[in-house]
N, C-alpha and C positions, 0 to 999 in steps of 0.2 A: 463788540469790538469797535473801538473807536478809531478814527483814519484824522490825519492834522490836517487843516488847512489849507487847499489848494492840493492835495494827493491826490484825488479825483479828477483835478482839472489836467493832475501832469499824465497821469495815467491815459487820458481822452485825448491829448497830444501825442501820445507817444506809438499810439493804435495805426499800426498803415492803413492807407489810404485803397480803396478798392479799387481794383484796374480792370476794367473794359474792356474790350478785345473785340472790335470789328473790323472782318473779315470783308473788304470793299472789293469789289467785282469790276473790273475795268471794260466790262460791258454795260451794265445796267447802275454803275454807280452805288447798288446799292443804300436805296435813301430811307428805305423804312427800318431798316437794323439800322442806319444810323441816330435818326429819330426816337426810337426804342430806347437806344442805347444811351441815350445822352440824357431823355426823360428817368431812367433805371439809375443813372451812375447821380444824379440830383436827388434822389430818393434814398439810396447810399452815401454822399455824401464820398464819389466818386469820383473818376477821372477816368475818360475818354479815350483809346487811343486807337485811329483808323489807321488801319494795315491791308496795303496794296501789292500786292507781290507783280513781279512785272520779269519779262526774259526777254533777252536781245532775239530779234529779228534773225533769220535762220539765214543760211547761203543758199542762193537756189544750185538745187542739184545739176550738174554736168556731166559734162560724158571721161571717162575712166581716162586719166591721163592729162587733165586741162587742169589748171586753176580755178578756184570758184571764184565765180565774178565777184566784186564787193555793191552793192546794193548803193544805188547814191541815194535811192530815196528815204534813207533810215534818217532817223533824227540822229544829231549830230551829236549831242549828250543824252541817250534814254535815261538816265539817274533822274537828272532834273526835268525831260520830258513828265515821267512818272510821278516824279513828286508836282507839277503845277498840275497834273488830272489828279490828281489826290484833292488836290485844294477844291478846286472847280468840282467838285462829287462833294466835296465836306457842304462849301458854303453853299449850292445848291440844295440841297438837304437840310440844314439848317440855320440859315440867312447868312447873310454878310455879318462882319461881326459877333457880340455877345457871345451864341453857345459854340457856333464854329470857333471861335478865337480860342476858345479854351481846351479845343481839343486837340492832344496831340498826334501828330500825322505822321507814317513811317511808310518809305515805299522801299521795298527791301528785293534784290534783285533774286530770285528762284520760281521756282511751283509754289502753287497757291500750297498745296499740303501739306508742303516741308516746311515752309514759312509760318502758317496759322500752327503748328504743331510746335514751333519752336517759341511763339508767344505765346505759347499756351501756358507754358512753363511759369512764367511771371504773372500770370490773369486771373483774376478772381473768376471772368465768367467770358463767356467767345461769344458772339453776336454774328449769325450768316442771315443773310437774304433767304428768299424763298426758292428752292431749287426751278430754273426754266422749265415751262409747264413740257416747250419740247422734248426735254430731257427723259421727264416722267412719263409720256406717252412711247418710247424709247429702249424696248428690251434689252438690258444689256448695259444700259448708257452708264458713266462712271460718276456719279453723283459726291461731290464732295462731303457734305453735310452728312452722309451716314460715316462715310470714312473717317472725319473727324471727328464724330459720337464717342466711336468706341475706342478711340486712341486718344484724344486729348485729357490733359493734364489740370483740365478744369471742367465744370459743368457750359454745355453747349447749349442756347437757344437757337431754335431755328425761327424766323418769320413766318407765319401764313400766307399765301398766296393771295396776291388781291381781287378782291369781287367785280365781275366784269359782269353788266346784267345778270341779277343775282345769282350766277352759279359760274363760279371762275373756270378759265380755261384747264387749270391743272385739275379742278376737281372730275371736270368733265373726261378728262385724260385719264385720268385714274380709275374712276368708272367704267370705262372701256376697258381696260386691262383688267378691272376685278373680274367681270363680263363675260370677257375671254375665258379666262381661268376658268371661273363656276362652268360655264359651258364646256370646257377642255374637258373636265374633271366630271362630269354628267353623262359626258360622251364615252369615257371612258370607261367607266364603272368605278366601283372600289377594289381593291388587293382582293385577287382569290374568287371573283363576283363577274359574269359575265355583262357586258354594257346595259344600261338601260334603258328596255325597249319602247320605241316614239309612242306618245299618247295618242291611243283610239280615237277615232269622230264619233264624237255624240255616245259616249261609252259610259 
């Protein structure tokens, strides 16, 4: 089957364009999903787009019956507070210029979950950071990154934790906790199995 002249070229034009989806943490900036991300959407023949979710400042609480104070010390526009840490997190992470220039930046006011869940919807792929190793030493703790595994609208990358004299703090975290468990679970016995009795000396 033969195709005319240029139908292949218009067909390669007409292909969207893959979108990115990093998930920027306004604690840690998040610079290696950003890094990732920017090397992956070049590779795609992609585009970029850092997303910061940000919430106004709370009232501190008072006593039943007063007005809640207004806080002088909030920033006087959070919108654009958020969007210049947006910047300052982009071009930290990948220079002044060139690959930052090209990425697009949204700081969208909610929860991080509702927000990365709601670009999920437009994303080829969602790019998060490494969850805080203190989180994962943390029973209980609410971890983003699984939350949005199983709910989002696109396939999710998560970062690795980075290596801190060779064995990162979160592996070491985790460790502990496997640790725990195996030992909970030893202690206990199996269903229906009375506990396992402590190993003899020299037996």
């Amino acid at each position: 089957m033969s195709t005319e002249p240029g139908a292949e070229e218009e067909a390669g034009a007409a292909r969207p364009v893959p979108v990115l989806v990093v998930g920027v943490s306004r604690r840690t900036g998040s610079p290696s999903a950003l890094r990732w991300a920017e090397q992956e959407a070049e590779h795609r023949g992609g585009r970029v787009r850092a997303v910061l979710a940000w919430r106004p400042p709370r009232a501190p609480a008072v006593a039943s019956g007063r007005p809640p104070a207004v806080p002088s010390t909030g920033a006087a526009d959070p919108q654009a507070e958020a969007e210049e840490q947006l910047a300052g997190f982009v071009a930290a992470a990948l220079g002044e210029g060139g690959a930052a220039g090209a990425v697009e930046r949204l700081a969208v006011q909610g929860a991080p979950r509702a927000v990365l869940l709601r670009q999920s919807r437009e994303a080829d792929l969602l790019v998060l950071d490494s969850p805080r190793s203190s989180k994962l030493s943390t029973p209980g703790a609410k971890l983003l990154a699984p939350q949005l595994v199983f709910s989002c609208a696109c396939p999710v990358v998560v970062m690795p934790p980075p290596v801190e004299e060779g064995v990162s703090r979160t592996r070491r975290a985790t460790r502990r906790l496997g640790r725990a468990a195996a030992s909970a679970v030893a202690a206990a016995g199996r269903p229906g199995l009375p506990p396992r009795p402590p190993a003899a000396d020299g037996g």
